[in-house]
N, C-alpha and C positions, 0 to 999 in steps of 0.2 A: 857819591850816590846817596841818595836821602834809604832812609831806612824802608820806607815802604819798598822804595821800589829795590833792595836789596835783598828783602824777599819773594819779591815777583816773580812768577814764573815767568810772564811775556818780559821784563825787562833782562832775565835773566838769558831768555832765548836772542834778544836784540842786541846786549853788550858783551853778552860772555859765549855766545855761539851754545848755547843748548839745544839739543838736536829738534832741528821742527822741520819739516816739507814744506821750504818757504815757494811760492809761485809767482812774487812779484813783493819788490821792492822799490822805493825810491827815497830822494830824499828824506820824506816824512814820515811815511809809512810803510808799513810789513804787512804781506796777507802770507798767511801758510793755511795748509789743512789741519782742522780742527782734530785733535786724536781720538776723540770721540765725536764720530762724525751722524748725522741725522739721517744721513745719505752720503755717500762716496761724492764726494765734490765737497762737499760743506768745506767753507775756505773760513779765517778770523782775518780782519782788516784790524790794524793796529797802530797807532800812531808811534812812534820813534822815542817820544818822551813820558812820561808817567803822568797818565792821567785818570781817577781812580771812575770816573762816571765824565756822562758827555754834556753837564753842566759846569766841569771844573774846566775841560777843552776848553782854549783860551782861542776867542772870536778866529785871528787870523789861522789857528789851524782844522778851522770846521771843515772850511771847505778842499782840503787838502787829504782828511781823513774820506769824505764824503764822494770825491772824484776817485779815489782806489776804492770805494764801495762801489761804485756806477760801474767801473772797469771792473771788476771781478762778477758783479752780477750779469753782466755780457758774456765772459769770458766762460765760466762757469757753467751757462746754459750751453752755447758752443760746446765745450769741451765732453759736455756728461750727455749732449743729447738731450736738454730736458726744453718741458715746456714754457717754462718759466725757475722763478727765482723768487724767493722768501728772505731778506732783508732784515735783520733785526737789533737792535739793543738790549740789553738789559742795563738797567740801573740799579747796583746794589742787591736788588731782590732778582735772584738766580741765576748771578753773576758769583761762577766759580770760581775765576782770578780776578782780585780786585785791578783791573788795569782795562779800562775803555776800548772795549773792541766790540766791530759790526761782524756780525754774524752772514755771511750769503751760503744760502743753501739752492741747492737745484730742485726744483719740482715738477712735479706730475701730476694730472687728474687719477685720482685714485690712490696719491702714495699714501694714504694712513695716515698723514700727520692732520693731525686734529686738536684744534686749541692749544693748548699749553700742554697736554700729554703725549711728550714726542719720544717715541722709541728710538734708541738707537742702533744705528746699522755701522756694527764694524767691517774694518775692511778686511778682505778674506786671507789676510798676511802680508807679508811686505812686498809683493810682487805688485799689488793690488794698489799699496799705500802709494810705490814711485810710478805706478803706470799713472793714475789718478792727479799724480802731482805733473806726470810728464805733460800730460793733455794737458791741465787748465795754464801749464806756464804757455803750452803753445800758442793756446786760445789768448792770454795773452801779452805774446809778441805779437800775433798775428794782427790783434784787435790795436795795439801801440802803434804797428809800421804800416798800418793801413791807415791810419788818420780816424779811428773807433773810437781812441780814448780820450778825447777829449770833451 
């Protein structure tokens, strides 16, 4: 393992099982719930290997990263009830672990999040953390064995 990614905390949670609320997996990538989450749903999509921004993502696994983004931004609405769904990247600038991950978060008309000043909404202990994690994994299976996720 290269050094970067021997300090990373997502590669640390993908090789070495570091505790994270994973709600979908496959071969290439990992979505769990963000620990600091924006809103109870906020999931991270994470690609499998070290990639510190989504200009180093090497072509064939754009679209790989970008289809468990599609599938969680479904799933996530399902799950939390919301109206929609907030999709994002950062690149280096207010990217807390250096390792490439899409951000989906659930929304609402009126939830507060406004520009780039996002408060965050923890979850009310860990009853909250596995219920939140239970839903979006159902949302999904659900959205997988229905033929959704593609």
């Amino acid at each position: 393992m290269a050094a970067a990614a021997k300090s990373c905390t997502f590669c640390r949670i993908l090789g070495e099982g570091e505790a994270a609320h994973t709600v979908f997996e496959d071969e290439d990538v990992v979505a769990f719930l963000d620990h600091r989450p924006l809103f109870p749903g906020h999931c991270l999509v994470v690609p499998r290997v070290h990639h510190e921004t989504l200009s180093d993502l090497p072509a064939r696994a754009v679209a790989p990263l970008f289809l468990g983004a599609r599938l969680l931004s479904r799933a996530v609405v399902d799950a939390m009830d919301a109206e929609g769904s907030l999709v994002a990247v950062n690149n280096k600038v207010s990217q807390s672990v250096p390792h490439l991950h899409v951000h989906v978060v659930p929304r609402r008309k009126g939830d507060g999040l406004r520009g780039f000043f996002w408060p965050r909404q923890p979850y009310d202990g860990p009853e909250a953390v596995a219920e939140t994690q239970r839903r979006v994994r159902a949302a999904v299976d659900r959205l997988r064995a229905g033929g959704g996720a593609s």
